[in-house]
MDAnalysis code that builds the backbone (N, CA, C; Angstrom):
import MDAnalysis as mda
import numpy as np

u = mda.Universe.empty(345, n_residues=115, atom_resindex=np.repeat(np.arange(115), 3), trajectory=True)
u.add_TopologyAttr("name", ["N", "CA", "C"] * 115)
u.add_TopologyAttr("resid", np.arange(1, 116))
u.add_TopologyAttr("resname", ["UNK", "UNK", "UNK", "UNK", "UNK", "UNK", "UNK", "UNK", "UNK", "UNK", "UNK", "UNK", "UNK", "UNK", "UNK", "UNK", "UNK", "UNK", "UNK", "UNK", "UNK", "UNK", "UNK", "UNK", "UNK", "UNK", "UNK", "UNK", "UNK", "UNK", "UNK", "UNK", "UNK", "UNK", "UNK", "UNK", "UNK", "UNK", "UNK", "UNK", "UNK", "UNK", "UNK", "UNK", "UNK", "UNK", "UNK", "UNK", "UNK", "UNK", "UNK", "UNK", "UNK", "UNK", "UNK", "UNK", "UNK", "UNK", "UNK", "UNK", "UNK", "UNK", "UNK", "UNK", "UNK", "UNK", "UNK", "UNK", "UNK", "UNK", "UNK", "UNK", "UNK", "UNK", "UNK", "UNK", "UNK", "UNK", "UNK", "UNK", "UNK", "UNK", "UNK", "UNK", "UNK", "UNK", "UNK", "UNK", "UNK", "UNK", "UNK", "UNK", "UNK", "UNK", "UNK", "UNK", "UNK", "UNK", "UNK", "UNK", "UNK", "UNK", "UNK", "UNK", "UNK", "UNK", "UNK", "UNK", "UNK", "UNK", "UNK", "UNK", "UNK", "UNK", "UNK"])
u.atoms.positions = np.array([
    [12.140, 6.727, -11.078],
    [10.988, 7.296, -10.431],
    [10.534, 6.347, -9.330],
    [10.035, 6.813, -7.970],
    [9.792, 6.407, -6.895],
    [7.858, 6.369, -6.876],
    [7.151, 5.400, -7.358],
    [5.658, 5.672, -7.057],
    [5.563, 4.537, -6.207],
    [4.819, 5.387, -5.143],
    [4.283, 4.669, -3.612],
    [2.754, 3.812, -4.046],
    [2.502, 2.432, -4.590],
    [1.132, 2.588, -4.461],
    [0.492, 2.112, -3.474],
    [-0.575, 2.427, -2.938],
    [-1.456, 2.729, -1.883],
    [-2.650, 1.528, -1.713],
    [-2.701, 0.454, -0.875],
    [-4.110, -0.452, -1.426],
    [-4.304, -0.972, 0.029],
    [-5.282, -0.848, 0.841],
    [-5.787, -0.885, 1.968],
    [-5.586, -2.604, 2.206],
    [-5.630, -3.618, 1.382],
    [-5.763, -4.612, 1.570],
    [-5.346, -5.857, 0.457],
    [-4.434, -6.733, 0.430],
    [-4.006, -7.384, -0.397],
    [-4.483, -8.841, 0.118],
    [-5.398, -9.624, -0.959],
    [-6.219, -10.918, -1.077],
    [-5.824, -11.576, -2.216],
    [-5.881, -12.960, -2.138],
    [-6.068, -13.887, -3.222],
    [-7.380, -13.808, -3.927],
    [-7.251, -13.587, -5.432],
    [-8.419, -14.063, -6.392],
    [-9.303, -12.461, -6.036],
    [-8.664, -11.672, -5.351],
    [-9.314, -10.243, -5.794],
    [-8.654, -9.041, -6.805],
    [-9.432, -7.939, -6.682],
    [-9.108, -6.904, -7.706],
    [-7.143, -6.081, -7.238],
    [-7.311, -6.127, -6.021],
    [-5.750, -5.737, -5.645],
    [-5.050, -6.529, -6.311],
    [-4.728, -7.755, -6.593],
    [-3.976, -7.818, -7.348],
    [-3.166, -7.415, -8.247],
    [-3.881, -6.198, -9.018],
    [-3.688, -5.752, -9.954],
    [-2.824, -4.406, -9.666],
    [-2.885, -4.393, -8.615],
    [-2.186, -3.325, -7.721],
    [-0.244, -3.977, -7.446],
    [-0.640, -5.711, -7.036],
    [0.983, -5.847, -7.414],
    [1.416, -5.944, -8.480],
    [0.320, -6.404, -9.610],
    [1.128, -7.047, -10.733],
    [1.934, -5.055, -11.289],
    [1.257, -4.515, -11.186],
    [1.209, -2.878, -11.663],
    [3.052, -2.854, -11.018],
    [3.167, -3.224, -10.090],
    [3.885, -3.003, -9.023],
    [5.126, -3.378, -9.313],
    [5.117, -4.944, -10.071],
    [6.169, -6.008, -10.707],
    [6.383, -5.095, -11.843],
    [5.695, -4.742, -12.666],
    [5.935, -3.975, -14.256],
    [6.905, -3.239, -13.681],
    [5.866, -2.264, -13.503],
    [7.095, -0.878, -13.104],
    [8.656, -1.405, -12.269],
    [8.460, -2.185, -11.356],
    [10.126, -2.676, -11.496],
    [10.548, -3.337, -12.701],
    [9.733, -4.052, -13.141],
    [10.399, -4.128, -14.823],
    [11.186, -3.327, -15.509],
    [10.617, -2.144, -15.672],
    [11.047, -1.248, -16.336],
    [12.145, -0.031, -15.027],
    [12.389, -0.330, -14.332],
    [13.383, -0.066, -13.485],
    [12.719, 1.021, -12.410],
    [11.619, 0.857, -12.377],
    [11.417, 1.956, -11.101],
    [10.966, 1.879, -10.092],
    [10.899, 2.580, -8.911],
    [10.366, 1.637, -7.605],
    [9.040, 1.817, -7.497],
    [8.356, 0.700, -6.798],
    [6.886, 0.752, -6.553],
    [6.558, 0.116, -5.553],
    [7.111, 0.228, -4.606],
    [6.555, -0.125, -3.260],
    [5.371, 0.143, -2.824],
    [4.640, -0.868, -2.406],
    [3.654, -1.350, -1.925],
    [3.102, -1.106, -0.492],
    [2.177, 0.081, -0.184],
    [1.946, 0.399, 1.363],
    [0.025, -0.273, 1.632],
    [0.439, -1.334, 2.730],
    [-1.224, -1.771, 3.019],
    [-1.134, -2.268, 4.486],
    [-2.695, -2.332, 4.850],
    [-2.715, -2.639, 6.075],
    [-2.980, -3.547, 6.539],
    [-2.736, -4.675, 5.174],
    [-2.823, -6.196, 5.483],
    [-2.335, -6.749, 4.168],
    [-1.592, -7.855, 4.318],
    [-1.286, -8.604, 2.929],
    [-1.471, -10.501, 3.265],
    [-2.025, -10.717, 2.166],
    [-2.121, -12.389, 2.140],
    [-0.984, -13.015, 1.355],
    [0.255, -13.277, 1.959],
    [1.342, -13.680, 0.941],
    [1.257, -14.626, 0.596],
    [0.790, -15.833, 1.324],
    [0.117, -17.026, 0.845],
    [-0.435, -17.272, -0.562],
    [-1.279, -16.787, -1.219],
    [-2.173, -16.499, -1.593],
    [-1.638, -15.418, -2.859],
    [-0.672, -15.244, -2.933],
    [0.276, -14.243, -3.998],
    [1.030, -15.114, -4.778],
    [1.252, -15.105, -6.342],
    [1.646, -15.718, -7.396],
    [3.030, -15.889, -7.123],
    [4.054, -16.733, -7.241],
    [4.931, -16.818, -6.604],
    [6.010, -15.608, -7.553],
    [5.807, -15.249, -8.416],
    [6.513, -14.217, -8.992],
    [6.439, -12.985, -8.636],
    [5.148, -12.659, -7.823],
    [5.032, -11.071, -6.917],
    [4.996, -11.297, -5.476],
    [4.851, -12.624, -5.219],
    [5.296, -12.421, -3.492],
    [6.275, -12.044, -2.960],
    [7.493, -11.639, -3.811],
    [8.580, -11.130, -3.323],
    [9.143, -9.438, -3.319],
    [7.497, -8.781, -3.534],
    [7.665, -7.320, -3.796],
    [7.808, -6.742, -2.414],
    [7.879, -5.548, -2.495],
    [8.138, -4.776, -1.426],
    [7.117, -4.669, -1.084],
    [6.493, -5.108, 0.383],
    [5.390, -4.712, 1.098],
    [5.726, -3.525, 2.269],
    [4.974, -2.409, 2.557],
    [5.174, -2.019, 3.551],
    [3.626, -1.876, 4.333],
    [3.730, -2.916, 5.285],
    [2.458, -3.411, 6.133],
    [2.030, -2.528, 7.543],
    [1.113, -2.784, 8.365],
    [0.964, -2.696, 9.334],
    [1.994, -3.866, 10.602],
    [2.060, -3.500, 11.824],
    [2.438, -4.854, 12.376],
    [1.596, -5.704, 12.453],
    [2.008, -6.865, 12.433],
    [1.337, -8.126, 12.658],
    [0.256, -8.199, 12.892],
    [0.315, -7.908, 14.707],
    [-0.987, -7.985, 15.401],
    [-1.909, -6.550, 14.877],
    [-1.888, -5.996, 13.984],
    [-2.814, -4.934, 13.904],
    [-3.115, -5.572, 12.763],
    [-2.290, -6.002, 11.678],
    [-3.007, -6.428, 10.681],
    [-3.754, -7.193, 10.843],
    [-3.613, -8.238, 11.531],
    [-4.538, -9.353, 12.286],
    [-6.300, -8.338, 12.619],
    [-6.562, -7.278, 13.094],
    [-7.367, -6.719, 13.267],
    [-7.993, -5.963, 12.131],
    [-7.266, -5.667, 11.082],
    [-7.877, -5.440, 10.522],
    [-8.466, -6.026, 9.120],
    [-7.862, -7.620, 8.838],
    [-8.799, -8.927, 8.637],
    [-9.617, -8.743, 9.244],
    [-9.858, -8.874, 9.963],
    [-11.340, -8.833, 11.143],
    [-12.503, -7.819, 10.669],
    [-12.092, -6.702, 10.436],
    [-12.724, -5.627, 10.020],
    [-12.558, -4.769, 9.351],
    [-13.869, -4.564, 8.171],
    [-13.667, -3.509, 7.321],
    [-13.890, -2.457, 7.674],
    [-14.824, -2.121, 8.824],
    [-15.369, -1.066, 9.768],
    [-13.583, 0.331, 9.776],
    [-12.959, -1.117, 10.627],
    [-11.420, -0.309, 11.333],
    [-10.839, -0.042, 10.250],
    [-10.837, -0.423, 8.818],
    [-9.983, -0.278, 7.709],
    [-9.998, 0.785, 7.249],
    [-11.523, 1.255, 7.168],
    [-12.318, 2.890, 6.686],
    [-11.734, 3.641, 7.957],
    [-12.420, 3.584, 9.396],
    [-12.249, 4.934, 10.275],
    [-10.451, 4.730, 10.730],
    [-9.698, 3.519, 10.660],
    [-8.233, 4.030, 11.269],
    [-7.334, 3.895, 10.160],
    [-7.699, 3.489, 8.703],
    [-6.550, 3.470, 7.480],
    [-6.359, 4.675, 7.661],
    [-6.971, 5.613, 7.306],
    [-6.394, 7.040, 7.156],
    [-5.466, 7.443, 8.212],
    [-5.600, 6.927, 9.425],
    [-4.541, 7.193, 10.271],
    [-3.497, 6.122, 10.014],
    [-3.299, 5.391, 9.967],
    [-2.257, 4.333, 10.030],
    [-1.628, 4.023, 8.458],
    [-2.041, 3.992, 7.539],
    [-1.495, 4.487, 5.851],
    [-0.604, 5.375, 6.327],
    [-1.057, 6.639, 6.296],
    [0.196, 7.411, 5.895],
    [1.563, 7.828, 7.041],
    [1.137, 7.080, 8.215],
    [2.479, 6.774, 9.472],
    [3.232, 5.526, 8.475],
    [2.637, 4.611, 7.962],
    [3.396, 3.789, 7.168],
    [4.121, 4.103, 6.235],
    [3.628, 5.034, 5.230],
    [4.277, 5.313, 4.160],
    [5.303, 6.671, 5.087],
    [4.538, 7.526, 5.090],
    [5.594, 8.456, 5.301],
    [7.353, 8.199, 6.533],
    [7.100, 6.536, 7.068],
    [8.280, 6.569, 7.801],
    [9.181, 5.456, 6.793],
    [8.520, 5.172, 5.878],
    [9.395, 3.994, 5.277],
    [9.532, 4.587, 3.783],
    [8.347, 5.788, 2.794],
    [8.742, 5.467, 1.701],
    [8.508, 7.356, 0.885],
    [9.560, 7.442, 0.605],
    [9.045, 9.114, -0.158],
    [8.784, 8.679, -1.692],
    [7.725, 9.068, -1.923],
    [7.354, 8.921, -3.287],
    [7.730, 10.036, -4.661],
    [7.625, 9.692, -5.500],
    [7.711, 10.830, -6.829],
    [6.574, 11.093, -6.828],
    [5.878, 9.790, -7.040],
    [4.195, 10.070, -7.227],
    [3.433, 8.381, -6.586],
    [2.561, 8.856, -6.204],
    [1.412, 7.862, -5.716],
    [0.468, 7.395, -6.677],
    [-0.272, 6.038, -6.161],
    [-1.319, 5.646, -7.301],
    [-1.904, 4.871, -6.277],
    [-3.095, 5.306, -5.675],
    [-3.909, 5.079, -4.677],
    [-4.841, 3.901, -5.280],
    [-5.407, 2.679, -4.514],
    [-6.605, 1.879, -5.060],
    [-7.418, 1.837, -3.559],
    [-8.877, 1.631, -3.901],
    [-9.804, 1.422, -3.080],
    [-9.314, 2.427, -1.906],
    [-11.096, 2.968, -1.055],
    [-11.030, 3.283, 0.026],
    [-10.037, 3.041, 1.238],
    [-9.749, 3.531, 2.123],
    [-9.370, 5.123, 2.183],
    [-8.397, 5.458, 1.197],
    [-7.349, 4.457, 0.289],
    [-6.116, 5.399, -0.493],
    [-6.624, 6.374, -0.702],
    [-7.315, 6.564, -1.652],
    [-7.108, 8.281, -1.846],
    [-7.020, 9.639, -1.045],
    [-7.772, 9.475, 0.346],
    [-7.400, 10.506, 1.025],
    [-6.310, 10.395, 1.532],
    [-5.627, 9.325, 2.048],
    [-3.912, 8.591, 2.348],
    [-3.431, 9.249, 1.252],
    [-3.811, 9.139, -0.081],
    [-2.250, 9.604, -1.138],
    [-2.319, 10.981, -1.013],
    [-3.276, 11.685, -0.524],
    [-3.716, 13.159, -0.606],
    [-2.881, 13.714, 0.557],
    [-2.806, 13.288, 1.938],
    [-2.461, 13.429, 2.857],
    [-0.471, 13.148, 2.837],
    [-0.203, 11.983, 2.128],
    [1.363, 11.766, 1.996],
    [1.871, 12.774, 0.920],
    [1.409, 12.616, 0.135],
    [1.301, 14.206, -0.892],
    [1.711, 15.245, -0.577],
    [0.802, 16.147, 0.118],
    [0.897, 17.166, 0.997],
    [1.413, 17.540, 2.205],
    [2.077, 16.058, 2.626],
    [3.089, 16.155, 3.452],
    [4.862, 16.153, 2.614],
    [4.809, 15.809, 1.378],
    [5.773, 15.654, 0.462],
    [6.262, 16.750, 0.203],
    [4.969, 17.721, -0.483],
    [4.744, 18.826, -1.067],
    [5.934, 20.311, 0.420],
    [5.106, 19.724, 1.688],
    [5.705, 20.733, 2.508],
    [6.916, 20.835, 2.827],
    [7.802, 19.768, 2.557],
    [8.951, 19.110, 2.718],
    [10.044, 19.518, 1.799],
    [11.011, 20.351, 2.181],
    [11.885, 20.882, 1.581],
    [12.552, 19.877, 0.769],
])
């Protein structure tokens, strides 16, 4: 099984975390769980999940949106699901924090239309 999960922002010593460790299991148990955000702190990642599949923004945008939580709310929803939908088809999604859920709703229903 292919689950895309969804997390606007990956930090040291916060609640996303829990979004890779989720991420490491399920490849544990053999299935994919690639990781779609619009910023990641790899630094700052346990050295046993820094080596998961991220699928990021570029650079310089992620760079902008450190900067701001403002741009994270009004352009994630645009820029999430150009990410996921060019890099990752899911079985199923598991969205965390603002905007994912309208992102998993939107890659979804683009899944759904998709022969």
């Amino acid at each position: 099984m292919r689950i895309l999960i969804i997390q606007p922002w990956i930090r040291h010593g916060r609640a996303e975390q829990l979004s890779v460790r989720l991420g490491a299991k399920l490849e544990e148990h053999r299935h994919e769980a690639p990781i779609v955000e619009l910023l990641v702190d790899p630094h700052s990642l346990p050295p046993q999940v820094a080596s998961r599949s991220f699928y990021t923004a570029p650079t310089w945008l992620a760079a902008r949106f450190a900067r701001s939580r403002a741009l994270v709310c009004f352009a994630g929803p645009l820029i999430l699901p150009a990410i996921s939908g060019q890099r990752a088809v899911p079985t199923s999604s598991n969205p965390h924090d603002r905007p994912a859920p309208l992102v998993a709703a939107i890659v979804n229903d683009a899944m759904a239309a998709t022969p």
